[in-house]
N, C-alpha and C positions, 0 to 999 in steps of 0.2 A: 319784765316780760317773762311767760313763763317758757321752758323750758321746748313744750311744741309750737309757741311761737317763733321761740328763733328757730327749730329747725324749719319752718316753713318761709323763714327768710331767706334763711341758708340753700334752700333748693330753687327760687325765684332769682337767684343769684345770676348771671350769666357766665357758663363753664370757658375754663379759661381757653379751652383749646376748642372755640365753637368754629362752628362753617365759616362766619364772619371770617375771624382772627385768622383761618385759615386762610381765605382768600383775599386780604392784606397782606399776609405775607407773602403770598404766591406774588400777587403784584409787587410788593417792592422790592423781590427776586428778581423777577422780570428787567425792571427798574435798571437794576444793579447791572445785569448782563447787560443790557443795552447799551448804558452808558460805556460798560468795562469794552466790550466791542470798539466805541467810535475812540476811548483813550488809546486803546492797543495798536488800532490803524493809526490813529494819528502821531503816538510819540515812539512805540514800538513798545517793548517789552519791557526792557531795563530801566526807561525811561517814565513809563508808566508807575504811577503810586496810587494805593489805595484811598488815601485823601483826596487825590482829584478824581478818581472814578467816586467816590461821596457826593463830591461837594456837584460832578458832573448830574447824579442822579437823585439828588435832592434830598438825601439821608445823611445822618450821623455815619461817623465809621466802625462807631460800635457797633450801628444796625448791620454795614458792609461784613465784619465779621462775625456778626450771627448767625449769617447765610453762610458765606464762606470764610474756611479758617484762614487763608493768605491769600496772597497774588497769585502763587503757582496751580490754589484751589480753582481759583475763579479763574483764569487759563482755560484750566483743563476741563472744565463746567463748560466752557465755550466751543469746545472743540468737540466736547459730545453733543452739543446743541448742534452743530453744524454737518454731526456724524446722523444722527437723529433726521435731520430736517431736509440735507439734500442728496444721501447719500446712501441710506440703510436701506429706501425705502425703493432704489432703483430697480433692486434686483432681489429677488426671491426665491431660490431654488425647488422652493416646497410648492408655487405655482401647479396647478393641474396643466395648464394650461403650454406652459414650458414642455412639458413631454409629447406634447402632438406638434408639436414644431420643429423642423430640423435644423439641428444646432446650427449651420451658416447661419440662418436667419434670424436666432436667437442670440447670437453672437456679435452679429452686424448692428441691431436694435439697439445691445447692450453699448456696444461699443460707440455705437452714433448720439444714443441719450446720455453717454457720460461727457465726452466730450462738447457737446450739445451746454450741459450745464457747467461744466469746469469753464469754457471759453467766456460766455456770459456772465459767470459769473466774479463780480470786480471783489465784493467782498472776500470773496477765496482769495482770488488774489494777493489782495493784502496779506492775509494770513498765512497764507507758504512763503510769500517774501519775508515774514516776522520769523518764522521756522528755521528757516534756511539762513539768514541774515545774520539767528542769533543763536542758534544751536551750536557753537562754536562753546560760548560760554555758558549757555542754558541749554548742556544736552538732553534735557527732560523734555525739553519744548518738542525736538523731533519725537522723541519715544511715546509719547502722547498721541500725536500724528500716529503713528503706528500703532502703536495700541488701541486708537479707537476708529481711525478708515482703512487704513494699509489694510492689517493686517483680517479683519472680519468681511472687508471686501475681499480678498485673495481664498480665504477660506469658503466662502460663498459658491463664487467662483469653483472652485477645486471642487465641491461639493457634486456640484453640476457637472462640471464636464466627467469626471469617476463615472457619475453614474449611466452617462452617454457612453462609451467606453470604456467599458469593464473588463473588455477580455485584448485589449491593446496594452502594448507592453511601450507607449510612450510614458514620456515622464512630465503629469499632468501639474506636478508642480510648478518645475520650469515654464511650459506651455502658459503658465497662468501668468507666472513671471512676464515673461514677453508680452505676452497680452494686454497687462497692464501697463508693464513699464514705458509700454509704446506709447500707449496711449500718454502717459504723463510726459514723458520726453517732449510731445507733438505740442503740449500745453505751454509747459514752461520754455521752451526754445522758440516756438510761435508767439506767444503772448507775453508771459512775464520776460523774456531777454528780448522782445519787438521785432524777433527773426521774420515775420510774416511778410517784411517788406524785402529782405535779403533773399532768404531762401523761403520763397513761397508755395506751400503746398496746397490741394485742396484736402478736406479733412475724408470725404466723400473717397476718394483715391486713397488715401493710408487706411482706413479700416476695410474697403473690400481686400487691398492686397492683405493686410496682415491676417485675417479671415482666412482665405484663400491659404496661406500657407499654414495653418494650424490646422485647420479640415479640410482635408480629400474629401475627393467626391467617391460614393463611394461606387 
């Protein structure tokens, strides 16, 4: 064959890294997560191996490691999926539409849709009990949690109320602290420890008071 022959093979070739190839591997990414999700609920962390999230999601575990380098990868891949999907997307400080609103009611919103989706939602659940459960010996597992909700919510957060508040010499840190913490407090002692039947609040009642004491009227 001559010589423009084969280069005119060589270019009818299909490139290794085509649209295809791309989106097989996005789906057996997907895959991967899925499966690593329902192993993590079901056995916990420690207990979890990447051979049975494979064998869970229908892949080699070589393929499992071509996506992600280890267990603690594909964790933490999960936790930004989770930061990503119900969480990032609550609150947006750069909104136009946040500034012709007055923070009570911006706040009360914020405060009613977080709660709103932490309560309903059982797959978190799971996941803070895996946190919390086993952060003892996998302190990365909280620091993650932090590094990818805590801490860009809080900053969000902060972000907003500064700019409501620019010439108050409260300390909007803190304020955000409480704000939050409240809220998780009301979650995990309501829902994840079953306090709802002990000491039962309505959820409607803790965010107007907590509201209420962070912004005067003015």
């Amino acid at each position: 064959m001559s010589s423009k022959g084969q280069d005119r093979k060589k270019s009818m070739k299909k490139p290794v890294n085509s649209k295809n190839d791309r989106q097989k591997s996005a789906k057996k990414a997907e895959a991967i997560l899925d499966s690593a999700v329902k192993e993590f609920l079901t056995h916990g962390y420690a207990a979890t191996t990447m051979d049975r999230i494979a064998e869970t999601a229908g892949v080699s575990k070589a393929t499992v490691y071509s996506h992600f380098q280890d267990k603690d990868s594909l964790f933490t891949a999960i936790i930004q999926h989770l930061a990503q999907e119900k969480f990032q997307t609550i609150f947006d400080p750069q909104q136009p539409e946040l500034r012709q609103e007055e923070p009570k009611i911006v706040l009360r919103h914020l405060a009613t849709k977080m709660l709103t989706n932490a309560i309903n939602d059982q797959q978190f659940h799971g996941f803070i009990r895996i946190i919390i459960g086993e952060s003892g010996r996998f302190p990365h597992l909280a620091q993650t949690y932090i590094h990818c909700i805590a801490k860009p919510g809080m900053e969000k957060l902060s972000q907003y109320m500064t700019a409501q508040d620019e010439h108050s010499e409260n300390d909007t840190e803190a304020m955000v602290r409480i704000f939050i913490g409240t809220l998780v407090n009301f979650v995990i002692l309501q829902e994840l420890l079953k306090g709802k039947e002990i000491v039962p609040m309505e959820s409607d009642r803790l965010v107007d008071t907590l509201v209420n004491l962070l912004v005067k009227d003015q």
